[in-house]
C-alpha positions as a printed NumPy array, in Angstrom:
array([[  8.037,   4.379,   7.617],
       [ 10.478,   6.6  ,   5.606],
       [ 10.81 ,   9.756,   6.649],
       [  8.748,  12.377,   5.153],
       [ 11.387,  14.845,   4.535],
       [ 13.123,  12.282,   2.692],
       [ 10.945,  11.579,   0.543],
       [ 10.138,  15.23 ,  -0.273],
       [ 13.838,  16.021,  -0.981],
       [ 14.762,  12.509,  -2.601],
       [ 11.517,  11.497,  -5.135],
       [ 13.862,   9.88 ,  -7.597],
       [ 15.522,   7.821,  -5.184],
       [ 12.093,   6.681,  -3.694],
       [ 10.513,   5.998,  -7.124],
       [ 13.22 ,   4.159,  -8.378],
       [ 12.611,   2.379,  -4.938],
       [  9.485,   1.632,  -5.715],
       [ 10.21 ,   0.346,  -9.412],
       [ 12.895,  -2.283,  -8.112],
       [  9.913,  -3.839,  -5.239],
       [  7.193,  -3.535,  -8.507],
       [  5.23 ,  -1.568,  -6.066],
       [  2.294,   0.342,  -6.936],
       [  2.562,   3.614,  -4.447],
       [  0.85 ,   7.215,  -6.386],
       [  4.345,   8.807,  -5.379],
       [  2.939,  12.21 ,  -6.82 ],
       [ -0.315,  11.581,  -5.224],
       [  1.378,  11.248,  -2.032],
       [  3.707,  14.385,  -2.787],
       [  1.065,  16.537,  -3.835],
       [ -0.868,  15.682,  -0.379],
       [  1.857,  16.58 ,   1.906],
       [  2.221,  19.956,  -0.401],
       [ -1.016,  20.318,   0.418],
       [ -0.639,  19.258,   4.341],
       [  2.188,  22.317,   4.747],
       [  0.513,  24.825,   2.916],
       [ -2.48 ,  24.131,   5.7  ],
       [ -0.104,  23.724,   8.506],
       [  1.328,  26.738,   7.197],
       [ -2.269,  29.001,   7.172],
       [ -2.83 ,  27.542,  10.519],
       [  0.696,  28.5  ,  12.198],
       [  0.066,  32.624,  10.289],
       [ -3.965,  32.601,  11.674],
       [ -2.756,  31.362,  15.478],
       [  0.386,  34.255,  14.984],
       [ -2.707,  36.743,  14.384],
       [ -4.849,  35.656,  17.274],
       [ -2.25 ,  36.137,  19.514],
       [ -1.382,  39.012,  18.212],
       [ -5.419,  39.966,  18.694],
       [ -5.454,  38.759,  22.105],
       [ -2.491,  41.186,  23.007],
       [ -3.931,  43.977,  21.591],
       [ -7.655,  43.226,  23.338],
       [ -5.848,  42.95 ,  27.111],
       [ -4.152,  46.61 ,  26.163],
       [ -7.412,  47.816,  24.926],
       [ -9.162,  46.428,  28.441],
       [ -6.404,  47.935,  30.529],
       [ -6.585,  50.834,  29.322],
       [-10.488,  51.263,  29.568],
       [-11.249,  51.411,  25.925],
       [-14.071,  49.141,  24.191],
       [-12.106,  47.167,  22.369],
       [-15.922,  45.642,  20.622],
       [-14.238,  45.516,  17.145],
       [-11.412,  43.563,  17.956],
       [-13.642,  40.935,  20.011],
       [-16.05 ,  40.203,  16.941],
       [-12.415,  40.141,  14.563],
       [-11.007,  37.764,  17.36 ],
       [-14.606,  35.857,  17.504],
       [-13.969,  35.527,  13.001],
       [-10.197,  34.433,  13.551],
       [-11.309,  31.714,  15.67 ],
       [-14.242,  30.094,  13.442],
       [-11.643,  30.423,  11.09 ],
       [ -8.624,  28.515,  12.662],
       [-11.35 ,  25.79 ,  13.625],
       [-12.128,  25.423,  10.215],
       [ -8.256,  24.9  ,   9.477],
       [ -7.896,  22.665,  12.096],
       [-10.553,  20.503,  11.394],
       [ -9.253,  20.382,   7.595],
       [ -5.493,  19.775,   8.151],
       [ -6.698,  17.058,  10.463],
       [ -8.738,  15.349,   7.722],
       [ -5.094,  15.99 ,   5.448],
       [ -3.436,  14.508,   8.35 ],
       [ -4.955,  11.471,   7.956],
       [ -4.927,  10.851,   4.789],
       [ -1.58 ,  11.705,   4.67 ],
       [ -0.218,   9.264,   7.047],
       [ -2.342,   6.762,   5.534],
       [ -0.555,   7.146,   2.257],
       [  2.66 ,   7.237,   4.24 ],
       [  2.784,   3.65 ,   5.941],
       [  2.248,   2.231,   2.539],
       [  5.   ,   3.393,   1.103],
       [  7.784,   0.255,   1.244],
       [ 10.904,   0.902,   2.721],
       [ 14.205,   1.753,   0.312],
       [ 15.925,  -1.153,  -0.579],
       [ 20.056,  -0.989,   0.147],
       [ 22.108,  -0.554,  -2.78 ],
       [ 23.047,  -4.752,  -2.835],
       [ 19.792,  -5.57 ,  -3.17 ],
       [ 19.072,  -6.648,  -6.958],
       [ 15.959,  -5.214,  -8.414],
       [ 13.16 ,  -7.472,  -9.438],
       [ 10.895, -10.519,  -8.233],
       [ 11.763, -13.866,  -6.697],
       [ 13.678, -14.611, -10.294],
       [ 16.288, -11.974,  -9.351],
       [ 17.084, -13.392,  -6.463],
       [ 20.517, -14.312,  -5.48 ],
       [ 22.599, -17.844,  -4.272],
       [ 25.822, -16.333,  -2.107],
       [ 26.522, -19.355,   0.006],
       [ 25.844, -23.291,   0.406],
       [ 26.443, -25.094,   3.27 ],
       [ 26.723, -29.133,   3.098],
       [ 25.457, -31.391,   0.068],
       [ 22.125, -32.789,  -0.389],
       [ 21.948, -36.438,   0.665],
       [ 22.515, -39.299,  -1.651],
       [ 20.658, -41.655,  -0.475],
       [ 21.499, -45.728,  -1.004],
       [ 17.389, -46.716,  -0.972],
       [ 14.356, -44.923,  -1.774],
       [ 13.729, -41.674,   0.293],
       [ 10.016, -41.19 ,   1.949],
       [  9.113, -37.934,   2.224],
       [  8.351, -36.61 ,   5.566],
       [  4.347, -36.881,   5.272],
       [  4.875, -41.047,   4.509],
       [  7.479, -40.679,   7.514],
       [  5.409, -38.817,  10.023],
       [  2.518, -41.509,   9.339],
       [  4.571, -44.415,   9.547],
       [  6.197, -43.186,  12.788],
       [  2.736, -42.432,  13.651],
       [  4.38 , -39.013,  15.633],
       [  1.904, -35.795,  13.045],
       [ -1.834, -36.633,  12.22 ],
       [ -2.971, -34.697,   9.871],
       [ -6.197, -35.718,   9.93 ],
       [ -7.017, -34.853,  13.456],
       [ -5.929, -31.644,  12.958],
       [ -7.986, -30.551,  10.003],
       [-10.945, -32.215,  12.27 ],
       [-10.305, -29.869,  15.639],
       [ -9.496, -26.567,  13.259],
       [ -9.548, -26.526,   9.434],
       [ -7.186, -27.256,   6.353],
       [ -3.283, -26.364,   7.137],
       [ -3.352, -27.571,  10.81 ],
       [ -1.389, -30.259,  11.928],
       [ -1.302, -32.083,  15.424],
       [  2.153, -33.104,  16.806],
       [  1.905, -36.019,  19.054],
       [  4.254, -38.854,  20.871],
       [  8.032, -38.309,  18.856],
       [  6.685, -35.223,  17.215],
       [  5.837, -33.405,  19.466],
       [  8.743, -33.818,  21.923],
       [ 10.828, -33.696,  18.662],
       [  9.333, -30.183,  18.212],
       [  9.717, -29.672,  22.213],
       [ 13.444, -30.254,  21.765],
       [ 13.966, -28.001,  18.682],
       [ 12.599, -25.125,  20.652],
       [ 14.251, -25.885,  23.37 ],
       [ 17.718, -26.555,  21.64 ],
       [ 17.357, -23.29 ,  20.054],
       [ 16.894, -21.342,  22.96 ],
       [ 19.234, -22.565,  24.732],
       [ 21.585, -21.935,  21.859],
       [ 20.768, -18.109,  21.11 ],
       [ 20.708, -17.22 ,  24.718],
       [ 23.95 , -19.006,  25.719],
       [ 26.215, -18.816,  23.008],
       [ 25.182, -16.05 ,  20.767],
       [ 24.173, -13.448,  23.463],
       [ 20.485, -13.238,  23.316],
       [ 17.874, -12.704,  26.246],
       [ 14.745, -14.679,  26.236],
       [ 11.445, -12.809,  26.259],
       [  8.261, -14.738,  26.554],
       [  5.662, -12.211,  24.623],
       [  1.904, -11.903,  24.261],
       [  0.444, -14.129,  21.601],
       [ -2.136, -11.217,  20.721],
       [ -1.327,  -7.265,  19.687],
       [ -2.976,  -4.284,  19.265],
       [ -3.019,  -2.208,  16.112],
       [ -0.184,  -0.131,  16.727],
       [  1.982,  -2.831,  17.138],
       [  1.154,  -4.104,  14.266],
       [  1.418,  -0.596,  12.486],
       [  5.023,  -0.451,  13.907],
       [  6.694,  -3.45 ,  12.288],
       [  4.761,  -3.083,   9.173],
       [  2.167,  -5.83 ,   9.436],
       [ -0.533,  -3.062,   9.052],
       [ -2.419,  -1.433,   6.859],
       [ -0.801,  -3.572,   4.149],
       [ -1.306,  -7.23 ,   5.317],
       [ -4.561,  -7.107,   7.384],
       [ -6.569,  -9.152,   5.511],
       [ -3.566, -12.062,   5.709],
       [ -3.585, -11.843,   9.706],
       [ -6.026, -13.697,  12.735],
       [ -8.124, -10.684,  14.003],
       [-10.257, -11.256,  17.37 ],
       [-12.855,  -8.872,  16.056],
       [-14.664,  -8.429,  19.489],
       [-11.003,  -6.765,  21.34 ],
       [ -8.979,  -5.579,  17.9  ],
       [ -6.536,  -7.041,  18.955],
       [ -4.376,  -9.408,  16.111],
       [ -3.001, -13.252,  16.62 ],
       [  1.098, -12.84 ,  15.944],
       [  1.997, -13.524,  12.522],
       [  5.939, -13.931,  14.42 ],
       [  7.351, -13.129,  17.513],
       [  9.026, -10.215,  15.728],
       [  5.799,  -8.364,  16.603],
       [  5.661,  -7.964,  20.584],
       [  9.312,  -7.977,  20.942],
       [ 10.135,  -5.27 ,  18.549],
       [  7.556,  -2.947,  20.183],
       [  8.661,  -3.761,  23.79 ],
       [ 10.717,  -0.629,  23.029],
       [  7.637,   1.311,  21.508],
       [  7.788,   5.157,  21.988],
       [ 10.607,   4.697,  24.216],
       [ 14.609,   6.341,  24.5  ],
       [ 17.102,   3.485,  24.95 ],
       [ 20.789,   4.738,  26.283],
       [ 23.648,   4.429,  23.847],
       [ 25.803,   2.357,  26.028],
       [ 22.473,  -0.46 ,  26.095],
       [ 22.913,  -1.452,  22.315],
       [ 23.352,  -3.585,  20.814],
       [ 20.363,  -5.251,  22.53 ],
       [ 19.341,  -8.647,  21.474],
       [ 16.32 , -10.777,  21.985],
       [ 15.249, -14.077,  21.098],
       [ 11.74 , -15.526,  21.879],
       [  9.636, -18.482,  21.098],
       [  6.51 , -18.435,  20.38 ],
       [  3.615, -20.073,  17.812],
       [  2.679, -17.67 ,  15.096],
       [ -0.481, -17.547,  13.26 ],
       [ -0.875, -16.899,   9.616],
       [ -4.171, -17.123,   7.596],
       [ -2.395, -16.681,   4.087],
       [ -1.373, -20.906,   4.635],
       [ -4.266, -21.792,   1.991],
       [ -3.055, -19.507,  -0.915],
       [ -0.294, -21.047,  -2.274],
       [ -1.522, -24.68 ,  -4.14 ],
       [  1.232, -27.387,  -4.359],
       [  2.969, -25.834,  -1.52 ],
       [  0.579, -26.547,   1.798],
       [  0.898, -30.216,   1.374],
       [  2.285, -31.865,   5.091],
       [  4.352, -29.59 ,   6.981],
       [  5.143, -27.511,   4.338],
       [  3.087, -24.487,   5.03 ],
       [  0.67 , -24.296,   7.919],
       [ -1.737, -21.675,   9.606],
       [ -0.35 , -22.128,  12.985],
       [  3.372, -22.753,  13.36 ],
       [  6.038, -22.465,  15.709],
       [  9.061, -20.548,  15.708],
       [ 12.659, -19.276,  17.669],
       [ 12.792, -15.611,  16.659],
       [ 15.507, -13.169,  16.804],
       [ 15.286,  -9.184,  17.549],
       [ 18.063,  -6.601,  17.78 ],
       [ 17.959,  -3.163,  18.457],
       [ 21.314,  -1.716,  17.381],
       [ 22.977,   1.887,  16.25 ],
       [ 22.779,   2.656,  13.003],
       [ 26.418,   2.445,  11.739],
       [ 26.667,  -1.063,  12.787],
       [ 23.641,  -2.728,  11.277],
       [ 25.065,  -4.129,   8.468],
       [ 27.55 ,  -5.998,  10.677],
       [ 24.923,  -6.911,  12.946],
       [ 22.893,  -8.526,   9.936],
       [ 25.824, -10.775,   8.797],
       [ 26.49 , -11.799,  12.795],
       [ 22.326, -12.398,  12.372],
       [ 22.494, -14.477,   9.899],
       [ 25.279, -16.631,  10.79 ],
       [ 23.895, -17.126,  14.418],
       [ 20.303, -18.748,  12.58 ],
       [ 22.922, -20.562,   9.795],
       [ 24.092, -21.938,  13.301],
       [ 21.36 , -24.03 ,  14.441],
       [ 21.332, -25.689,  10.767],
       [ 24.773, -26.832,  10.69 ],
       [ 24.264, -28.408,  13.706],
       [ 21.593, -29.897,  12.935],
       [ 23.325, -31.278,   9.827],
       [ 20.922, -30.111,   7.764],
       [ 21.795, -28.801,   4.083],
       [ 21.004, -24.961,   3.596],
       [ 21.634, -22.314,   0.958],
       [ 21.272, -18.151,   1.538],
       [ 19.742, -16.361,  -1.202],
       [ 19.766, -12.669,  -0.857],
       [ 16.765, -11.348,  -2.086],
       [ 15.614,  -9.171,  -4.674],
       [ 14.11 ,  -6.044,  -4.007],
       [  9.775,  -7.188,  -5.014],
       [ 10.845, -10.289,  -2.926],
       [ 11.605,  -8.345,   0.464],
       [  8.97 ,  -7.536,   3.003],
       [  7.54 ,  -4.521,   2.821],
       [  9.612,  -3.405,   6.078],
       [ 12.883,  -4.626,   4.651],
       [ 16.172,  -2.447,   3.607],
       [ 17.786,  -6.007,   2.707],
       [ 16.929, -10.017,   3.687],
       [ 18.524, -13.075,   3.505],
       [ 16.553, -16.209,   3.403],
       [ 18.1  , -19.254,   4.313],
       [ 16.551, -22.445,   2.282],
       [ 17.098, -25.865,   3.971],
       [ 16.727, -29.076,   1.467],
       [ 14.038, -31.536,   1.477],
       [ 15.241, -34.568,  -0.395],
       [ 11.492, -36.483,  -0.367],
       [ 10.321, -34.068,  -2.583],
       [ 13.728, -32.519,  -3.923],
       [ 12.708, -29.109,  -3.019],
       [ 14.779, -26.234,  -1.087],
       [ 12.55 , -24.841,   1.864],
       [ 13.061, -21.47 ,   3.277],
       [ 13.005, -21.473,   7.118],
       [ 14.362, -18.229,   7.968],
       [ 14.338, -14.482,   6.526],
       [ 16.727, -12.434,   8.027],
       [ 16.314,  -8.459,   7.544],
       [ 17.65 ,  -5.345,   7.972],
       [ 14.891,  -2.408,   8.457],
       [ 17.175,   0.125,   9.163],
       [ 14.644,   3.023,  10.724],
       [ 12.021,   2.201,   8.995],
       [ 10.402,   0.469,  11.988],
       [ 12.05 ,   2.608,  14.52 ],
       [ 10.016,   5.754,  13.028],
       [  7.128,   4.103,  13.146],
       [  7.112,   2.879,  16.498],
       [  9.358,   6.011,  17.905],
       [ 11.845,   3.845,  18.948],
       [ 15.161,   5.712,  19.514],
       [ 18.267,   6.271,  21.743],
       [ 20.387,   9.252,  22.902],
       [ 23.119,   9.992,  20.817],
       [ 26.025,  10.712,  23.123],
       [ 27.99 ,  11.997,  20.499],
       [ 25.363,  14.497,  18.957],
       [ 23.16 ,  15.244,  22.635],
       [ 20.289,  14.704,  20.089],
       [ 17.689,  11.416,  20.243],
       [ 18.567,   9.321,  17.134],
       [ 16.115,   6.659,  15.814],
       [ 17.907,   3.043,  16.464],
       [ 18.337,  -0.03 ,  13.59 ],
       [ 15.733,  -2.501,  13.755],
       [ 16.625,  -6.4  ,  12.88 ],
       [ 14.939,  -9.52 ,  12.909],
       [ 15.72 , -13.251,  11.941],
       [ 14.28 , -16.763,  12.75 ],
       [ 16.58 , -18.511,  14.304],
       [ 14.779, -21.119,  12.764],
       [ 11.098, -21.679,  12.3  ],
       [  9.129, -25.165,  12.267],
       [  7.43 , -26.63 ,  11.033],
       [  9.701, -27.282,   7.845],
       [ 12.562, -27.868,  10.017],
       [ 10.829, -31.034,  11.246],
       [ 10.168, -31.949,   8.02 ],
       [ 13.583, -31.531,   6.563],
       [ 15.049, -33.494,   9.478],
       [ 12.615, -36.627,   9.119],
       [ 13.842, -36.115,   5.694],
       [ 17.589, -35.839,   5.697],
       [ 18.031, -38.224,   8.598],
       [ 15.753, -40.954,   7.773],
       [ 17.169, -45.082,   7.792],
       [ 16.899, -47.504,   5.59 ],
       [ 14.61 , -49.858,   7.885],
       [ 12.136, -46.096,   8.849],
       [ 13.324, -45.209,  11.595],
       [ 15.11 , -41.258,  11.993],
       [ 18.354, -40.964,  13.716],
       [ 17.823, -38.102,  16.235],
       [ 20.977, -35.472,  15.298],
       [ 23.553, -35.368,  18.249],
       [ 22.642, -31.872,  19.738],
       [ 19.176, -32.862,  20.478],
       [ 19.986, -36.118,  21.862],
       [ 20.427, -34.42 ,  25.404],
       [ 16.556, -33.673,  25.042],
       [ 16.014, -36.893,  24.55 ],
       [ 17.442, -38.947,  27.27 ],
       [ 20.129, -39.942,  25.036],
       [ 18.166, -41.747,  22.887],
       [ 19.471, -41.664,  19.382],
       [ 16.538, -42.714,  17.128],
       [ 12.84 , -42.128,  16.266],
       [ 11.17 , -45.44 ,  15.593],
       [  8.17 , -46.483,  15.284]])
């Protein structure tokens, strides 16, 4: 969340914040609710002053033997009275931070304004395949190779789920594991194995909630919420907690499936692979001091442009306009990998900076050595990459002319050396 002060000093900056997303936040609402908040807080702090005030002059009055009846029925008032107060500025309280967590973070000064049209190409990386024969797209692949059923998987759960099986799924085995093994021993991540199911205020934290409840799994009976990404548990493994200065930067990366019930909204894209319910996915999580996050992005970025290029898979990074950012975001990259059976570029990753915005809402901070004071820590998050796309893109991009898919070298140690998917 921004911080309140902020906000209160800076309403310009904040509504022109809101203007760039296209968001629809009652800024003056909000402003003239947290007037009203300190004017209460303010009554309440002058009526506790008086009571103890009261109180002092009732122990003098005892001590030194006089009645002091008129001051124990003003006392008796003064109390009914800061009850009331308290009971209303904690009805203002609520409301207030209510209001507050929807209120999108501000968007860094690189960050375009606008929608999805605004947003911006600043690096390639390889050339789309020109193929000599007629490219199948990955859904004719996967059946020929007989290694996704579709089928199957809308039978055991619904539309947008997919079973891996045979070459799939130790194709998918091998990505995760590749990846791992990739962020943890070259680029400096540990590996944290999270729950697959949070409670609200980890989901408050990173932003998920209030806005995006009704586009997450929810086990009614516990409250408790499927993971939308691994982003989720790992960010709030640090929840309400002080890190030490000479800690950051701390990095984690963590696989885990992630469940999303928005799959079935978007038409022409939730053919195949292309966008599923349940999914998996290599995430990346760093907790770093604030002057350094926008280093820390770029080294972010280029550690989940990593697993591409070695994957030899074609990707672009758009940076993305302000209404095309999460909620959470200060700025985001997405990196788009090409599908050449259907011609399409397929984002895989979003890479973001959230500055404080989830550190204040999950009280996430460290000890400033330099100012003795606890500062609020940078939040940052990439996938480094997700599936199931990434499957898709390499049955796509590394498909034969006879249907068979050459397995890229860096997996082929997963593999027993084998080099090809056939059928």
């Amino acid at each position: 969340m921004l911080d309140p002060k902020f906000i209160r000093q800076n309403p310009e900056i904040v509504r022109a914040a809101l203007n760039a997303r296209g968001a629809s936040c009652d800024l003056d609402a909000f402003l003239a609710l947290d007037k009203d908040r300190r004017g209460f807080l303010s009554k309440l702090e002058e009526a506790k002053a008086g009571q103890n005030r009261l109180d002092d002059e009732i122990k003098a009055a005892l001590q030194s033997g006089s009645p002091p009846a008129d001051k124990l029925a003003v006392a008796k008032e003064l109390k009914k009275g800061i009850t009331t107060l308290e009971a209303s500025l904690k009805d203002l309280e609520i409301r207030f931070n209510d209001e507050l967590d929807r209120i999108p973070n501000v968007p860094q000064a690189s960050v375009p304004a606008g929608g999805l049209e605004n947003n911006q190409i600043i690096r390639t990386w390889g050339e789309p395949r020109n193929f000599a024969f007629k490219p199948m797209d990955h859904l004719a692949l996967a059946e020929y190779l007989d290694i996704v059923d579709f089928k199957r998987g809308v039978k055991i759960s619904g539309s947008n789920f997919v079973v891996f099986k045979k070459d799939g799924a130790r194709l998918t085995r091998a990505l995760i594991n590749f990846m791992l093994d990739l962020h943890t021993g070259e680029h400096g991540y540990k590996e944290i194995m999270p729950p697959l199911l949070v409670n609200r205020a980890s989901m408050r934290a990173t932003g998920q909630l209030p806005k995006l409840e009704e586009d997450m799994y929810r086990v009614e009976k516990v409250d408790l919420f499927l993971i939308p990404t691994a982003e989720v548990p790992v960010t709030n493994l640090h929840r309400d907690e002080i890190l030490r200065e000479e800690d950051l930067p701390v990095y984690y990366a963590a696989y885990t499936p992630c469940f999303r019930l928005e799959a079935g909204s978007y038409g022409k894209d939730t053919k195949g692979l292309m966008r599923v319910h349940q999914f998996d996915k290599v995430e990346l999580v760093k907790f770093v001091r604030p002057e350094t996050s926008g280093d820390e992005h770029e080294k972010l970025l280029n550690n989940a442009c990593k697993v591409l290029e070695l994957l030899e898979i074609p990707y672009r990074v758009a940076l993305l306009a302000a209404g095309d950012m999460s909620f959470a975001a200060a700025k985001c990259y997405d990196i788009e990998i090409h599908s050449p059976g259907i011609d399409r570029w397929l984002e895989v990753s979003s890479c973001s900076n959230f500055e404080d915005f989830q550190a204040r809402r999950g009280g996430i901070r460290y000890k400033n050595s330099g100012t003795g004071k606890n500062e609020f820590v940078h939040t940052l998050n990439g996938s480094g990459v997700a599936l199931a796309r990434l499957v898709a893109a390499i049955l796509e991009n590394h498909q034969q002319p006879d249907g068979t898919v050459a397995i890229p070298q860096v997996l082929r140690r997963y593999w027993d050396g084998r080099d090809k998917i056939q059928k």
